[in-house]
C-alpha positions as CSV (number, residue, x, y, z in Angstrom):
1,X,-19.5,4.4,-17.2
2,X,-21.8,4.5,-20.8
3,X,-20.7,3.0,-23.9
4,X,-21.6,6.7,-26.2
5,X,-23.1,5.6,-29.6
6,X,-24.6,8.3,-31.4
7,X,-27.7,8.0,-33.5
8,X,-27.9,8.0,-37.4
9,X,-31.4,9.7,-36.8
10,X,-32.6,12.9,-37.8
11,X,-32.0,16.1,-35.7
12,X,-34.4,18.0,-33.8
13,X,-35.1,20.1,-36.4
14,X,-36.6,17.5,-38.5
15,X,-33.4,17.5,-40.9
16,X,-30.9,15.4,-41.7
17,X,-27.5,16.1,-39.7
18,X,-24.1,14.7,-39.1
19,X,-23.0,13.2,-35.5
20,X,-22.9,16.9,-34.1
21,X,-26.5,17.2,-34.4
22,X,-27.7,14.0,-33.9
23,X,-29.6,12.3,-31.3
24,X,-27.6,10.4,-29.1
25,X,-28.2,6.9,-27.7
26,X,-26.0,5.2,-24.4
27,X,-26.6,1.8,-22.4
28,X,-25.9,2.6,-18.9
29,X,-23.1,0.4,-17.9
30,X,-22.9,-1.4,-14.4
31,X,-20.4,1.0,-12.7
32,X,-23.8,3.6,-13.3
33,X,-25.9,1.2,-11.8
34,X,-28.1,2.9,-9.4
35,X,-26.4,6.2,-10.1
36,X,-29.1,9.4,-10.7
37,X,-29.3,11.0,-13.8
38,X,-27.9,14.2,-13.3
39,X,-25.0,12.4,-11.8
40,X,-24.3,10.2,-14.6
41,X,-24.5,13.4,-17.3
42,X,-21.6,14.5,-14.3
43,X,-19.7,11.3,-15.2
44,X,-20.4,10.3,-18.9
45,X,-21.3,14.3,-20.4
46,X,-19.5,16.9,-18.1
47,X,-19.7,19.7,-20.8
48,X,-24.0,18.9,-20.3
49,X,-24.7,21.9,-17.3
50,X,-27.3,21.1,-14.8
51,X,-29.5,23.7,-15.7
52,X,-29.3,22.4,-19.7
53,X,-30.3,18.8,-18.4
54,X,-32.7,20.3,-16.4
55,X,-34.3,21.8,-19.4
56,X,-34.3,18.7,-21.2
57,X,-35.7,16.3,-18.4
58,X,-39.4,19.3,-18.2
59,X,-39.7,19.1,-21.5
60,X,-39.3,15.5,-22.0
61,X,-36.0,15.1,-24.6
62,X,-34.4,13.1,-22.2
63,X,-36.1,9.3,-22.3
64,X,-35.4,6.1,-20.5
65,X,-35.8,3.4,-22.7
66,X,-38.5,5.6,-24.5
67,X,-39.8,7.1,-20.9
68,X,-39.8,10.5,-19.9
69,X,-37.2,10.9,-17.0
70,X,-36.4,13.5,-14.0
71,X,-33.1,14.5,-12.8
72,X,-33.5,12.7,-9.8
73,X,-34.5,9.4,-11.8
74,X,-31.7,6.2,-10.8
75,X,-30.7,4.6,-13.9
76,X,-30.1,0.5,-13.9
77,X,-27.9,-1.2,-15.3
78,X,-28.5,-2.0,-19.6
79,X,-31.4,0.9,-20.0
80,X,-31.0,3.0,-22.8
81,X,-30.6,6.3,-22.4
82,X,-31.7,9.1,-25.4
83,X,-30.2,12.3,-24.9
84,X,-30.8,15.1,-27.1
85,X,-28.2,16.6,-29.8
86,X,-25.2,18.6,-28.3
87,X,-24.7,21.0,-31.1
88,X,-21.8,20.6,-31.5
89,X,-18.4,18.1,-31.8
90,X,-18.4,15.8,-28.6
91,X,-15.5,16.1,-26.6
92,X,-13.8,13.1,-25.4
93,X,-15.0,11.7,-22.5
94,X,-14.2,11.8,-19.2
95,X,-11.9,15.0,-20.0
96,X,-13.6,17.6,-17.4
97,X,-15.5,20.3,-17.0
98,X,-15.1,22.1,-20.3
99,X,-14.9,19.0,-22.2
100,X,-10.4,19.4,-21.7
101,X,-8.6,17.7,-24.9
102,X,-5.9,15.3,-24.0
103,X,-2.4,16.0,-24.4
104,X,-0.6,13.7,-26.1
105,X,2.0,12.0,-24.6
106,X,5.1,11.0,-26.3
107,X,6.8,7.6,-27.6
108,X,8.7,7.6,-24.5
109,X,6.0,8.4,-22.4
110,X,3.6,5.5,-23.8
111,X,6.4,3.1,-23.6
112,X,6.9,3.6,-19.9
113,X,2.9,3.7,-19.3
114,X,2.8,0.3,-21.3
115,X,5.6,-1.0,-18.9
116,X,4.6,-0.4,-15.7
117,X,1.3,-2.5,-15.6
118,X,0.7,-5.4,-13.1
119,X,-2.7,-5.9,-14.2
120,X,-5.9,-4.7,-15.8
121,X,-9.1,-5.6,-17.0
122,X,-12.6,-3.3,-17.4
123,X,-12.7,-1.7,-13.8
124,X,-8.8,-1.7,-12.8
125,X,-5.3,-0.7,-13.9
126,X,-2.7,-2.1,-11.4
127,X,0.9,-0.4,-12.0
128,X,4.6,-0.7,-10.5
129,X,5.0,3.0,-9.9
130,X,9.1,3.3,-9.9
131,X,10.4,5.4,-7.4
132,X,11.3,8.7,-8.1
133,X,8.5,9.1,-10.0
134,X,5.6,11.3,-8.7
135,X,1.9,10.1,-8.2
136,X,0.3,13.7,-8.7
137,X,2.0,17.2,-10.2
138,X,2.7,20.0,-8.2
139,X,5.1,22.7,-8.2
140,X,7.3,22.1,-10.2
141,X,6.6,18.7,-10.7
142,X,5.4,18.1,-14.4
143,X,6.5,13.9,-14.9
144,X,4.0,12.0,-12.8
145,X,1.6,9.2,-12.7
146,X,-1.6,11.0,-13.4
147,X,-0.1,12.5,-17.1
148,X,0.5,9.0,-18.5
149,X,-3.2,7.9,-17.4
150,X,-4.4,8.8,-21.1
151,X,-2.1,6.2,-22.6
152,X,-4.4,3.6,-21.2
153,X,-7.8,4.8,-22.6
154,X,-8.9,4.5,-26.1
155,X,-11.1,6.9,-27.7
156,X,-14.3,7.9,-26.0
157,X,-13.4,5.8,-23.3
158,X,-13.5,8.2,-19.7
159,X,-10.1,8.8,-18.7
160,X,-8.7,6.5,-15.8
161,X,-8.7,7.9,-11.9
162,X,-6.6,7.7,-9.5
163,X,-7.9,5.7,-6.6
164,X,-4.9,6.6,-3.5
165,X,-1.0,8.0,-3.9
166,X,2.4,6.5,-2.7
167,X,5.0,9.4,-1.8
168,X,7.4,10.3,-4.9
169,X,10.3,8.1,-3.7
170,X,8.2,5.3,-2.3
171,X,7.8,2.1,-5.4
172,X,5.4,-0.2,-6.1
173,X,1.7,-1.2,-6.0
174,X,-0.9,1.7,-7.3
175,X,-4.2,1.6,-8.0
176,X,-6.0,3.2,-10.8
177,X,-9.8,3.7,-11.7
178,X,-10.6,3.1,-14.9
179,X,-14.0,3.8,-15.0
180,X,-15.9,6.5,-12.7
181,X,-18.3,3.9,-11.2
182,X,-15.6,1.9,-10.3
183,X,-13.6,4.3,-8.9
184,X,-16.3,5.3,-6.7
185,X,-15.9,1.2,-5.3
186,X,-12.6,1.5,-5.0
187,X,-12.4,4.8,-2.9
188,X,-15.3,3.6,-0.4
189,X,-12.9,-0.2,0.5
190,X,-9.8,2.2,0.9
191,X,-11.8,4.9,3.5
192,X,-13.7,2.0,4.6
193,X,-10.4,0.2,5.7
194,X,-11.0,-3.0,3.8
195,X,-8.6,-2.9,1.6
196,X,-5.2,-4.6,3.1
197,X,-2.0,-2.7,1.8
198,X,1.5,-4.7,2.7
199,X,5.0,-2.3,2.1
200,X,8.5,-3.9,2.6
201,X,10.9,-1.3,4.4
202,X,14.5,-1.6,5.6
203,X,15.4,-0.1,8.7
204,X,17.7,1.0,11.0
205,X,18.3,-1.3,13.7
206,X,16.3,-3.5,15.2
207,X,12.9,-3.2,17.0
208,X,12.6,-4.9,20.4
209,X,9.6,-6.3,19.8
210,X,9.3,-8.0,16.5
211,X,5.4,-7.9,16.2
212,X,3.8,-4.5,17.5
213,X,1.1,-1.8,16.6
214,X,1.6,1.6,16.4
215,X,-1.1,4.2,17.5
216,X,0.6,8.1,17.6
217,X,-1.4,10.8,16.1
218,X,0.0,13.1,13.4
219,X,-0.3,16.1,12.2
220,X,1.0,18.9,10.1
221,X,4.5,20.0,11.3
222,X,4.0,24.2,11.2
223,X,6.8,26.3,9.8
224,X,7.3,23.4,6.7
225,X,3.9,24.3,4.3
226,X,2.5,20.8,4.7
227,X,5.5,19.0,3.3
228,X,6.4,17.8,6.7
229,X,4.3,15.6,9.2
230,X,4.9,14.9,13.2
231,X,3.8,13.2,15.7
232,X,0.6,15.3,18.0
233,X,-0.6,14.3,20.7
234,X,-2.8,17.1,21.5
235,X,-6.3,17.3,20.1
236,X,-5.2,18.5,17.3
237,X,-3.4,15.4,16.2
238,X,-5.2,12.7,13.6
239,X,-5.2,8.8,14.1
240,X,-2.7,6.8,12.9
241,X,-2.3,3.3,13.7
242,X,0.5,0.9,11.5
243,X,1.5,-2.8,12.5
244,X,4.9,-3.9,11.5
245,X,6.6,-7.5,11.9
246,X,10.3,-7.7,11.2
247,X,11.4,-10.4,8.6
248,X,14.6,-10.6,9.3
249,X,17.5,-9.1,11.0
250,X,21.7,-8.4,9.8
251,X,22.5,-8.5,13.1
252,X,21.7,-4.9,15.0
253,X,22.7,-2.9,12.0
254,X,19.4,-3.2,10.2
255,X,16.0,-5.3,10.1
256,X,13.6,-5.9,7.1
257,X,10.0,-5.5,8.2
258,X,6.4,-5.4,6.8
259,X,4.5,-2.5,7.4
260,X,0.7,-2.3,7.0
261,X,-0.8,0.9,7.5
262,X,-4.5,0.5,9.1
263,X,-5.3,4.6,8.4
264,X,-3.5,6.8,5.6
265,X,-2.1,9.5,6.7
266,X,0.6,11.3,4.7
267,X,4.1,10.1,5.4
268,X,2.3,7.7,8.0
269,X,5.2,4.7,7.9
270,X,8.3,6.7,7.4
271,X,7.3,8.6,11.1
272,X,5.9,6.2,13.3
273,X,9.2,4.4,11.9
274,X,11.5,7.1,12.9
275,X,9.3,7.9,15.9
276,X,10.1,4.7,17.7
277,X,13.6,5.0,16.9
278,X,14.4,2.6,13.6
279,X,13.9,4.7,10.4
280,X,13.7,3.9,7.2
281,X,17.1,3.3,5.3
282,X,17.3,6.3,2.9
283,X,14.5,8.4,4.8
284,X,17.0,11.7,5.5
285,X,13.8,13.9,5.5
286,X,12.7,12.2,9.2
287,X,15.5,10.0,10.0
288,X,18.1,12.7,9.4
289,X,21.6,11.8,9.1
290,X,21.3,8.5,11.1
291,X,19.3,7.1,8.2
292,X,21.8,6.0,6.2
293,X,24.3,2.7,6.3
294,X,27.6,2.9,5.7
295,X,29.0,0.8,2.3
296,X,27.7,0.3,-0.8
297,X,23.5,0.3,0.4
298,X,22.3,2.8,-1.7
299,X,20.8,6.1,0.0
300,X,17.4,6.2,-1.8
301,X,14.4,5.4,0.2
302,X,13.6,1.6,1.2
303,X,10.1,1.6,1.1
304,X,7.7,-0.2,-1.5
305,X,4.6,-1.4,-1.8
306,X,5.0,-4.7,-2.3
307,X,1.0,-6.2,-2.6
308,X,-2.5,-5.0,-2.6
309,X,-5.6,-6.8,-1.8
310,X,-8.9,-4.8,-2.1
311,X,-12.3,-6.2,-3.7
312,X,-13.4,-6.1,-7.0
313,X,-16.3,-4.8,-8.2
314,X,-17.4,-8.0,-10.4
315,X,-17.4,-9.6,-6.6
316,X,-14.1,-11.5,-6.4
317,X,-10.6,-10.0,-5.1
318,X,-7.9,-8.1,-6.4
319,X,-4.8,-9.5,-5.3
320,X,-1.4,-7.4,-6.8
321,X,2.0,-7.9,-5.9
322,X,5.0,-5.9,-7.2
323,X,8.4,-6.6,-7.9
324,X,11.0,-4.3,-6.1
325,X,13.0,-1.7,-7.6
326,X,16.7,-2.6,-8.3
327,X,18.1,-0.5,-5.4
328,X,16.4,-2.5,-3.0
329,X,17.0,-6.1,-4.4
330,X,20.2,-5.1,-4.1
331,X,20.0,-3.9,-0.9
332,X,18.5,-6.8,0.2
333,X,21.2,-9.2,-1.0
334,X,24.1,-7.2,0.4
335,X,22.3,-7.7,4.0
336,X,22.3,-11.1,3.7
337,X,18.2,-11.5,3.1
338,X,16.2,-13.9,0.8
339,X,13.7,-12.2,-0.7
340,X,11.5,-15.1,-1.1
341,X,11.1,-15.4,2.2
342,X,9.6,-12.0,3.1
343,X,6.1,-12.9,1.9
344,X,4.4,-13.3,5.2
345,X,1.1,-14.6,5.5
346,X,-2.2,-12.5,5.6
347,X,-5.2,-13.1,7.5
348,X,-8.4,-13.6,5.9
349,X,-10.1,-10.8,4.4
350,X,-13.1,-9.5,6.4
351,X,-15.7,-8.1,4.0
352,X,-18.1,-5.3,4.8
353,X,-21.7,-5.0,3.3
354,X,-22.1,-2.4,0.7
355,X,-25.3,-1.1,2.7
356,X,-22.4,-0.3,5.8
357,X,-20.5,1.1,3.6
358,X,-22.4,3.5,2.4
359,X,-23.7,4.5,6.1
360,X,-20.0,5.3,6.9
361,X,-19.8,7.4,4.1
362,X,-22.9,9.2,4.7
363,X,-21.9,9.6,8.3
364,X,-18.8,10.9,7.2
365,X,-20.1,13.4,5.2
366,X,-22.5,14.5,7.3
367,X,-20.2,14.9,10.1
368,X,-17.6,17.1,7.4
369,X,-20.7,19.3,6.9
370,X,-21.6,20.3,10.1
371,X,-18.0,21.2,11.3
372,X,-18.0,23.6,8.0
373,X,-21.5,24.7,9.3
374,X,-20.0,25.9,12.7
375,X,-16.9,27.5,11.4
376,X,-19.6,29.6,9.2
377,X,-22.1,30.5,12.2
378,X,-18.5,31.3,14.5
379,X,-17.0,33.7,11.8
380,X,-21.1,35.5,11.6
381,X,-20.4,35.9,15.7
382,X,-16.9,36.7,15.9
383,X,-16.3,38.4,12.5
384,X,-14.6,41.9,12.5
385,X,-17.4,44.7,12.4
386,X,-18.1,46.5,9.2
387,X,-19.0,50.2,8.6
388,X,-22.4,50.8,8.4
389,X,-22.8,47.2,9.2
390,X,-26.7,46.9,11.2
391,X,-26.1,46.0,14.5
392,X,-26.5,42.4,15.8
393,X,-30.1,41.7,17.6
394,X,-31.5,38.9,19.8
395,X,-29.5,35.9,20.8
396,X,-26.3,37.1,18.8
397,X,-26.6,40.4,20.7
398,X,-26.4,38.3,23.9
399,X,-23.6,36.1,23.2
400,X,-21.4,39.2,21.6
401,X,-22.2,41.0,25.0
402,X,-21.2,38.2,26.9
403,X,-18.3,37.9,25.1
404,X,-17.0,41.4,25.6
405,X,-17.9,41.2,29.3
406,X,-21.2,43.8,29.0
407,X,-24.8,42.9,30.3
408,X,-27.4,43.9,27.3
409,X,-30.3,46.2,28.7
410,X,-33.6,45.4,28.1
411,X,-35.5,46.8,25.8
412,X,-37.5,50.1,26.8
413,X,-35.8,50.8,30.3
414,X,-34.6,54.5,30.5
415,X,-31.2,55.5,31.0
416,X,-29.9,55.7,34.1
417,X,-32.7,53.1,35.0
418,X,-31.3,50.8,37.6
419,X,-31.1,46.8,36.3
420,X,-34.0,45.0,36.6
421,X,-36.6,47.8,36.9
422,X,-39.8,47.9,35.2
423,X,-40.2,50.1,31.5
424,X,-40.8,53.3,32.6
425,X,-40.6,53.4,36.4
426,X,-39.4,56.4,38.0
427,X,-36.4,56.8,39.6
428,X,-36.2,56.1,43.6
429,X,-35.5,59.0,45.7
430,X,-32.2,59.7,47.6
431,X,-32.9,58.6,51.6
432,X,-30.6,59.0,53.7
433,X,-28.5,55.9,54.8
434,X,-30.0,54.4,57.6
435,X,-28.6,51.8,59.9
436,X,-29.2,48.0,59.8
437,X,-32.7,46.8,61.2
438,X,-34.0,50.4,61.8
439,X,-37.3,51.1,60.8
440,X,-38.4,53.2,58.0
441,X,-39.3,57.3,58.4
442,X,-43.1,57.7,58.8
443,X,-44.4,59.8,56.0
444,X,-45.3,62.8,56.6
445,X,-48.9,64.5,55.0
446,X,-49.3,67.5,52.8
447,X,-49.4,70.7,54.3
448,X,-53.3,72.0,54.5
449,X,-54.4,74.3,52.2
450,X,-56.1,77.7,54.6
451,X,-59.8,77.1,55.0
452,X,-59.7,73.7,53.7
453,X,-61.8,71.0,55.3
454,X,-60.0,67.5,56.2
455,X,-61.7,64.4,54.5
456,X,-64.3,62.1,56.1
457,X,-62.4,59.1,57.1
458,X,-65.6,57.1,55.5
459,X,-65.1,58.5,52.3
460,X,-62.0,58.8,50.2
461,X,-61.3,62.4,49.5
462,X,-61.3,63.7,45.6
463,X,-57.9,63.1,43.8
């Protein structure tokens, strides 16, 4: 992030102009510490093309505390950064590509953004999502998390980022960006696995072993658009791996456990809960009908996200914890359960290097790249043939043959060659078919010509 301050200098054109056509001056923050320059016009000036800041790095318009800069150039922390005029009114920042306006939210809309927050302070807004309201919009879906993120920036200020999601009917701790640099820190500890997420959950009866890991893979449950997750234990099924310890038990009706989810897969908890036989209370969608209790427990979901621990980027921790949602206080108290008592303790945290991390992301990226690389070079091989389309040649010639089962010829045999003959041999003559081991028909001279005189065995006759 940049603190945008524009100059009261003169244009480019030597005369006097208003904040449209004036140079521009920014001090690169921390969170663009490090971070090239045509990234951080990315960040800070999205409605700045490539090719414009390009065009301004050659010719030298773009200087770095009063030095000429390339695109590739890594800005540190407190330079000064000139940029040129943008011709035209500056669009807030952090809108998008296009320089998007905001839309502005209403009274009510403010007031429950205002209410929500945990915490915050320059990198972080920590919030209390309530259930039943959605972290992203879809279809159909058009109250959400994301459109009350521009109550909680000020003008010019980038617009906050969402860092990870909780499902629509799932409460509590979520974590949002509120810079772009330090939502880049943020999304590295959460795919790094560093950062420690803790969720409450009732469930239905009582697991048999009150501290266990659970590794089953999951995967996309066909015939349901995505909505719906199951466990796959074929290749095509992803990690997933959650530990849960049961709190406390109401006998063998229902037990109150802490989950921690070691990947994030979608819908992770609610089936590896319903997958070793104790759903969550409330979770119809995988549990089905046997996910309810009878009386007065309330049939929404019991599942929130009760604390967050993740570092910081100033160095230190972030350590959130969020009050439950009425439903399951109540829930809770029904059963027979303290809540006090359900704060278990944590082990230490176990840091990682920001070197490492950025390896594993690099690794990971590379690794997404080639895959996308083979599906290309497999749809070149295997795509449908085209009219007109020039036929394939060389090693792609090979493997299509191979594939349909034919052995290419080589190049410059004749047809009706036989395989593996020489480029331009003549064909064998028919013999007749001989028997095994016999030996071969002595050939027989040309008949001589009348009056012709044999050839001296000394010398070779004339051809």
């Amino acid at each position: 992030m940049t603190s945008s301050k524009a100059s009261n200098g003169k244009a480019s054109n030597g005369k006097g102009a208003g904040n449209a056509d004036a140079v521009r001056q920014f001090t690169v923050r921390p969170d663009d510490n490090d971070v090239r320059l045509d990234r951080w016009f990315k960040r800070n000036l999205p409605e700045v093309s490539f090719a414009m800041v390009s065009r301004w790095a050659r010719t030298g318009q773009i200087r770095v505390d009063g030095k000429r800069a390339d695109v590739d150039t890594r800005l540190i922390a407190g330079q000064s950064l000139r940029v040129p005029p943008a011709g035209g009114p500056l669009p807030l920042a952090g809108g998008g590509k296009g320089g998007r306006v905001r839309k502005p939210l209403t009274e009510e809309q403010i007031h429950l953004a205002e209410d929500i927050v945990l915490e915050q302070d320059r990198a972080a807004i920590v919030i209390n999502k309530p259930p039943g309201l959605a972290t992203q919009g879809g279809s159909g879906t058009y109250e959400h998390v994301d459109g009350l993120l521009d109550a909680y920036a000020g003008d010019g200020d980038p617009r906050p980022r969402l860092v990870h999601r909780l499902d629509k009917d799932t409460s509590g701790v979520l974590l949002v960006a509120r810079t772009p640099g330090s939502a880049a820190f943020f999304s590295r500890r959460f795919s790094g696995r560093t950062a420690r997420k803790i969720y409450w959950a009732l469930v239905m009866g009582v697991p048999d072993i009150h501290d266990g890991m659970i590794e089953l893979p999951l995967a996309k449950q066909p015939g349901t658009g995505g909505e719906k997750m199951m466990v796959d234990e074929t290749e095509h099924g992803m990690p997933a791996r959650t530990r849960y310890r049961v709190i406390d038990r109401a006998g063998n009706r229902a037990a109150w456990v802490e989950l921690q989810p070691f990947t994030g897969r979608t819908h992770q908890l609610r089936v590896h809960m319903a997958a070793i036989g104790h759903p969550i209370v409330g979770d119809g969608k995988y549990g089905g009908q046997g996910a309810f209790l009878s009386g007065s427990i309330s049939r929404k979901l019991h599942l929130h996200a009760r604390r967050l621990r993740i570092e910081h980027p100033e160095g230190d921790l972030l350590d959130v914890t969020a009050p439950l949602p009425e439903h399951f206080s109540k829930s809770l108290e029904q059963l027979g359960f303290t809540e006090t008592e359900g704060d278990l303790p944590l082990e230490a945290p176990v840091l990682v290097e920001p070197k490492t991390m950025e390896k594993r992301a690099a690794k990971a990226h590379a690794k997404q790249y080639r895959k996308e690389r083979r599906g290309e070079r497999r749809k070149r091989i295997d795509g449908p043939a085209t009219t007109g389309a020039r036929k394939p040649t060389g090693q792609r010639a090979r493997v299509a043959g191979a594939a349909a089962g034919k052995t290419p010829a080589k190049a410059g045999a004749k047809p009706g060659a036989k395989p593996g003959a020489k480029p331009g041999a003549k064909p064998a003559a028919r013999t007749a078919s001989a028997k095994p081991g016999a030996k071969p028909a002595p050939r027989r001279a040309a008949p001589k010509a009348p009056g012709s005189k044999a050839p001296s065995p000394r010398s070779p006759g004339k051809r």
